[in-house]
C-alpha positions as CSV (number, residue, x, y, z in Angstrom):
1,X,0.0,0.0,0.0
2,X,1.7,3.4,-0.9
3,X,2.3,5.5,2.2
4,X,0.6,8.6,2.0
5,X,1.7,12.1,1.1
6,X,3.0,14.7,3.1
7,X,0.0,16.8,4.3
8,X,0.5,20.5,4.4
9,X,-0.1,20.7,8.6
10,X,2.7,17.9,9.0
11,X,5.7,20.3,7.8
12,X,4.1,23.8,7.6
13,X,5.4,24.7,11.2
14,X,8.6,22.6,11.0
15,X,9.6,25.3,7.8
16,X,8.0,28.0,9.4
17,X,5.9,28.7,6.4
18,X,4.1,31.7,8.0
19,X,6.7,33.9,9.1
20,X,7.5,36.5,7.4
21,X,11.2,36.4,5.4
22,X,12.9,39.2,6.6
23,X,13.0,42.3,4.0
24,X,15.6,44.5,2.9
25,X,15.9,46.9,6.3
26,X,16.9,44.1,8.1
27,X,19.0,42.2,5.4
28,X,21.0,46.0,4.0
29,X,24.8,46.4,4.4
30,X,26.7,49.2,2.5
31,X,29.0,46.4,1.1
32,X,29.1,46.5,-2.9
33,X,27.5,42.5,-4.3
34,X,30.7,41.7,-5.9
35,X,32.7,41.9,-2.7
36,X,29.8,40.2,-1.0
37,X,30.3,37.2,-3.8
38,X,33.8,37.3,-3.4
39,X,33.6,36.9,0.4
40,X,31.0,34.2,0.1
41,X,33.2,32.2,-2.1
42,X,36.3,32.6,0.5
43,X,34.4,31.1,3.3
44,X,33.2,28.3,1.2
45,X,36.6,27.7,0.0
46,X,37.2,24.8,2.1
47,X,33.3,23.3,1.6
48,X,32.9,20.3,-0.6
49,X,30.4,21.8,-2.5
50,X,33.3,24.2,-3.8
51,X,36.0,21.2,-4.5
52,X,33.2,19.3,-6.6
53,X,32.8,22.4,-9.1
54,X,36.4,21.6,-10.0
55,X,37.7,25.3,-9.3
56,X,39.5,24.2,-6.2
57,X,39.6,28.1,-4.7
58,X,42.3,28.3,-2.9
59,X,43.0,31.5,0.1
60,X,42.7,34.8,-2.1
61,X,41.9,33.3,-5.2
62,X,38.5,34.5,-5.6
63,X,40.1,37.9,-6.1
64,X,41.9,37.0,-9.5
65,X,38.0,35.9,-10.7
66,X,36.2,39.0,-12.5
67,X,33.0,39.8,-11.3
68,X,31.0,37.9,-13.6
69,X,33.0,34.7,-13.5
70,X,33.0,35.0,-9.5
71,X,28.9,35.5,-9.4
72,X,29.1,32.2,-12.0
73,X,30.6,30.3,-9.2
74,X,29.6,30.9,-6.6
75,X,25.7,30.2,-8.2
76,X,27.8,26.8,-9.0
77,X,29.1,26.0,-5.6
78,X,25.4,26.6,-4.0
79,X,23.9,24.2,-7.2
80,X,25.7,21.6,-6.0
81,X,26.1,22.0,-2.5
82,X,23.4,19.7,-0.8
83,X,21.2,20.6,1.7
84,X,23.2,21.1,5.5
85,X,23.9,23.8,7.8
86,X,26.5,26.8,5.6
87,X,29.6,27.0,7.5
88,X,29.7,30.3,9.9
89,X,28.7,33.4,8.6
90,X,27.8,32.6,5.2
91,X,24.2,32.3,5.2
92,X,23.9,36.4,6.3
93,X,27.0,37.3,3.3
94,X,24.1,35.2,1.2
95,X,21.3,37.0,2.3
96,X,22.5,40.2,1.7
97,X,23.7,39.5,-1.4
98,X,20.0,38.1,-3.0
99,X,18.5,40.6,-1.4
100,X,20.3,43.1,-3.4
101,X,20.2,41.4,-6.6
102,X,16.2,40.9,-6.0
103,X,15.9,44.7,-5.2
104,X,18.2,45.5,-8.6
105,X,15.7,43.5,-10.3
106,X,12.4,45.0,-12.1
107,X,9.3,43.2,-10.4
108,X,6.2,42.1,-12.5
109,X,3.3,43.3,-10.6
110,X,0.6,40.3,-11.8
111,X,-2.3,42.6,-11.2
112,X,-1.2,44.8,-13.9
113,X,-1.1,42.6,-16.2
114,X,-3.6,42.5,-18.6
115,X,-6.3,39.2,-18.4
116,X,-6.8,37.2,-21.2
117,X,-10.1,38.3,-22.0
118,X,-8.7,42.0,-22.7
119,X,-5.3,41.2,-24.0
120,X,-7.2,38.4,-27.0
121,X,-11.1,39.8,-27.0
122,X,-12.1,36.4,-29.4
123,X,-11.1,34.4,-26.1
124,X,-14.3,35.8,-24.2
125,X,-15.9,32.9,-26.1
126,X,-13.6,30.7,-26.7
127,X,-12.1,30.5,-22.9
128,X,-14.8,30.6,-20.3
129,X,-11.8,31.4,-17.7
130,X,-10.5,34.0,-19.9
131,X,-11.7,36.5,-17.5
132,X,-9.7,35.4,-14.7
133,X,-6.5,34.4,-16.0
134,X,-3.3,35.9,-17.4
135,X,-1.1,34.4,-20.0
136,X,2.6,36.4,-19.5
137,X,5.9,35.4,-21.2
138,X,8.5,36.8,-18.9
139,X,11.0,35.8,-15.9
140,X,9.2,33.6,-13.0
141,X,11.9,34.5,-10.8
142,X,11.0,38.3,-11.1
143,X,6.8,38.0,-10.9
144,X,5.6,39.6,-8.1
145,X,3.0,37.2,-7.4
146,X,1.9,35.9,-4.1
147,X,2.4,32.0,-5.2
148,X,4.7,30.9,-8.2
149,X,5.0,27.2,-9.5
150,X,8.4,25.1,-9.6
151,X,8.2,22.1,-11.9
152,X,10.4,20.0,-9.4
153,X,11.6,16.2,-9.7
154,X,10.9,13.4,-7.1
155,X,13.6,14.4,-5.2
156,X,12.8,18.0,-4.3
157,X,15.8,19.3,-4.0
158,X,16.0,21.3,-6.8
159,X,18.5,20.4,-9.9
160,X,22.0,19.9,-8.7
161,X,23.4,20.7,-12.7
162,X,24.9,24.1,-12.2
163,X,23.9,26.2,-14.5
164,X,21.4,23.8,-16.2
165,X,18.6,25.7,-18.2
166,X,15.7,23.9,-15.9
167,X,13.5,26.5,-13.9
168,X,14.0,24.3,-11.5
169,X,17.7,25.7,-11.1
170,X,16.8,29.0,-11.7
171,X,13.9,29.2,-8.7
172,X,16.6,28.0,-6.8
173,X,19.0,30.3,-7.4
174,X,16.9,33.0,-7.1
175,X,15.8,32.5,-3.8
176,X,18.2,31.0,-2.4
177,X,19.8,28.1,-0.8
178,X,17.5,28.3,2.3
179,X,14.9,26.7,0.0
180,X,16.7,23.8,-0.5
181,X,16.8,23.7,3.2
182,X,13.1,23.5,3.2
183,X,12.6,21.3,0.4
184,X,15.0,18.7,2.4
185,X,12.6,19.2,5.9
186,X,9.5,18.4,3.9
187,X,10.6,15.2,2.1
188,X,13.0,13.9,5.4
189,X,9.6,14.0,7.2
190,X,7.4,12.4,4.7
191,X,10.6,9.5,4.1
192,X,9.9,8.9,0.3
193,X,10.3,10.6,-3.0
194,X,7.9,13.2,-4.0
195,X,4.6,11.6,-6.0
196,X,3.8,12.1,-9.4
197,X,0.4,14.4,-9.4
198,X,1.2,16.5,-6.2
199,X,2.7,19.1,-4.4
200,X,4.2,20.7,-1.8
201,X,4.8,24.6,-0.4
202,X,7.4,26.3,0.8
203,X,8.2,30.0,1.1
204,X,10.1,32.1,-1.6
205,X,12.9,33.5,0.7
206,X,15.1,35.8,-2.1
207,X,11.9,35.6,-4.8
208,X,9.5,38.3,-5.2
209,X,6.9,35.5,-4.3
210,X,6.4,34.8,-1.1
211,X,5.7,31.3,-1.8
212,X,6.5,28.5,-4.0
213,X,4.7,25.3,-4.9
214,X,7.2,22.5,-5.8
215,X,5.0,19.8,-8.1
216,X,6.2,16.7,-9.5
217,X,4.7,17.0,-13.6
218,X,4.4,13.7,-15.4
219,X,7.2,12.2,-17.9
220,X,6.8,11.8,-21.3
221,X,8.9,9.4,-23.1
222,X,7.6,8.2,-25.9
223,X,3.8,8.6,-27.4
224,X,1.5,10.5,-25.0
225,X,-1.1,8.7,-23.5
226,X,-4.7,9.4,-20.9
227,X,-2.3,8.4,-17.9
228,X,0.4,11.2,-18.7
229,X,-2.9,14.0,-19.1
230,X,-4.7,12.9,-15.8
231,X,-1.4,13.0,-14.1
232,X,-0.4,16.8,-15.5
233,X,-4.1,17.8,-14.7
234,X,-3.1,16.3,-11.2
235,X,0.0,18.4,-10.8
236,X,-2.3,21.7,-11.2
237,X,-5.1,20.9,-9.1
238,X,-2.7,20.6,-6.5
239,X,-1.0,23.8,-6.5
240,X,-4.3,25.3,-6.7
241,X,-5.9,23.5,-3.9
242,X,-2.2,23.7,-1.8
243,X,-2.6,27.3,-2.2
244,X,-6.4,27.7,-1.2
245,X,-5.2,26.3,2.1
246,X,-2.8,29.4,2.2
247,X,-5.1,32.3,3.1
248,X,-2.6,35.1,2.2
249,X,-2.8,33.4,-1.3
250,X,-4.5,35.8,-4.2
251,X,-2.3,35.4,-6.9
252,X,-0.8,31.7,-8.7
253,X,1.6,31.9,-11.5
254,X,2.2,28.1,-13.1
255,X,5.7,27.7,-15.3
256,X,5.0,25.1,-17.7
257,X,5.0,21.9,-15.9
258,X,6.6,19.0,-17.9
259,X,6.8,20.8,-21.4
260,X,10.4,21.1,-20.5
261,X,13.2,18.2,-20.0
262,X,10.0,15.9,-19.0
263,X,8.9,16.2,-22.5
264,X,5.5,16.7,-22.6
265,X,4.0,18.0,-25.7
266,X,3.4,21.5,-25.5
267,X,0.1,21.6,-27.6
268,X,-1.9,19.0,-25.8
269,X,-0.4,20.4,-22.7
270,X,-1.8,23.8,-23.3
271,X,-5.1,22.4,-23.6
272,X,-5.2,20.2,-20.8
273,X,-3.8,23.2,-18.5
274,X,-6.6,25.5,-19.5
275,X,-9.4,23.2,-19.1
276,X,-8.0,21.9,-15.6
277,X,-7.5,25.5,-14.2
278,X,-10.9,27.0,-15.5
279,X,-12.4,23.9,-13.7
280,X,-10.8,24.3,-10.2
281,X,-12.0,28.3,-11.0
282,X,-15.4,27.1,-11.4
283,X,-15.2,25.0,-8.0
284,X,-13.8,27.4,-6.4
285,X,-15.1,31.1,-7.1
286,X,-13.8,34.2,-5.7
287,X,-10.4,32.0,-4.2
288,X,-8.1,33.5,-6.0
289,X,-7.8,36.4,-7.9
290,X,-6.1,35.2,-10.9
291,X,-3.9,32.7,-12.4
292,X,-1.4,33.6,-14.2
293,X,-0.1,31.0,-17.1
294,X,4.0,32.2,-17.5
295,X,5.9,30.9,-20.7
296,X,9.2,31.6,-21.2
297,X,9.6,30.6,-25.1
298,X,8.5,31.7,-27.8
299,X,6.8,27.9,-28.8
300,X,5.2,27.9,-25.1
301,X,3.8,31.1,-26.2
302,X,2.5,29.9,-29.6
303,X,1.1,26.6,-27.5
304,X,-1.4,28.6,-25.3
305,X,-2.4,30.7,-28.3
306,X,-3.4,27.7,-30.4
307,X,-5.0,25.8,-28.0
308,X,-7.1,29.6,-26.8
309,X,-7.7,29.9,-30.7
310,X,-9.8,26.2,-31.1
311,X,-11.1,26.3,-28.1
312,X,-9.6,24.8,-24.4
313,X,-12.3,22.1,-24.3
314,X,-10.8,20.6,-27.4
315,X,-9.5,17.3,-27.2
């Protein structure tokens, strides 16, 4: 018999989900973010994390990087680094530093964005959520909304491949390696790997969300079949309904879960997205205040276009 999932009132205190991450008057020093990276890397000089990247810093070396190649790897060092306590004073160096690269960042308010409905009039009939959803091709890691989506793995840990293209790596390295931290509490207390179909929440730390849900999207390996749409239509329903236990909660931006490395088909992917998220909409009115589908490519893009264009409830 499978052993049941993680629920969210078995981990939500452990990670202290409701706390407030400290903002920038608490996190602000007057040191420049290239001597912060630089004295990040020095104090993991002698972690393992550092000797696996192959760099091998030694005392000082760090100082002969530039500033680009130092910031490159030191996002290395922290992609492979696995979860476990940062040695002394590094964790405050890193906090700093995000903080300051998240407040040089331009933010993407999602109420200002326009709905689908006023951004493609012809969807009014085409889309009956059209009027409560956004579709946005931009950065995830600078959306401003109050919930974004990670398309995880099993392991939820985030990818280890630095500087793999994933979003995966990129939520992680935007906000930071406490979320790794987090990830590891959840799935050391549930004991097994991350389902297929569901989901978990932790908060955003160095993100301009406050919270990310971390869902496990089906693989695709060969011809697409009912199994692999049930189980994307799965992942969805569970950020939505993770986040409708969230009160503070308005505002749910999905990456495209699966249409990446996992392979899923970004047409029938599309479809099977809207339809799902219009239904849990439906269920649930008033919840939340939009939904927010983010694509990153240009095909993504094209994807949710078509699949507006004939008509979600296509099959």
């Amino acid at each position: 018999m499978p052993t049941p999932a993680l629920q969210l009132t078995d981990y939500r205190a452990a990670i202290a989900l409701d706390d407030p991450f400290p903002t920038a008057p608490n996190l602000t020093l007057s040191v420049q973010p290239a001597r912060l990276v630089r004295t990040a890397l020095s104090r993991l000089s002698k972690d393992p994390a550092t000797t696996a990247t192959g760099w091998g810093l030694g005392a000082g070396d760090a100082d002969q990087l530039d500033d680009a190649t130092a910031r490159r790897l030191l996002r290395a060092v922290l992609t492979v680094r696995p979860p476990g306590p940062l040695p002394a004073d590094v964790s405050q160096v890193l906090d700093v530093l995000l903080n300051s690269e998240r407040e040089a960042r331009t933010v993407t308010d999602p109420n200002r964005l326009p709905l689908i409905t006023e951004e493609f009039p012809g969807t009014a009939t085409s889309y009956r959520a059209a009027g409560r959803t956004v579709l946005w091709q931009g950065d995830i890691t600078a959306l401003g909304a109050h919930a974004i989506v990670n398309a995880a793995n099993s392991a939820m840990l985030g990818c280890f491949a630095p500087h793999h293209p994933c979003i995966d790596n990129a939520i992680h390295s935007a906000a930071g390696p406490r979320l790794r931290e987090d990830c590891h509490t959840i799935t050391t207390r549930q004991g097994h790997p991350e389902a297929t179909g569901t989901a978990k929440i932790t908060r955003g730390y160095h993100l301009p969300a406050r919270y990310v849900l971390h869902t496990v999207g089906p693989i695709v390996d060969g011809p697409l079949h009912p199994t692999h749409e049930r189980l994307l239509a799965a992942s969805y329903r569970a950020c939505l309904d993770l986040a409708a236990e969230v009160q503070d909660i308005r505002t749910v931006a999905f990456c495209g879960v699966s249409t990446g490395v996992f392979g899923y088909p970004k047409q029938p992917a599309a479809r099977t997205v809207l339809n799902t998220v219009a239904d849990w909409l439906d269920a649930h009115p008033g919840r939340l205040d939009r939904v927010i589908f983010n694509v990153y490519a240009s095909d993504d893009r094209a994807a949710y276009l078509n699949a507006l264009t004939e008509g979600s409830d296509a099959r």
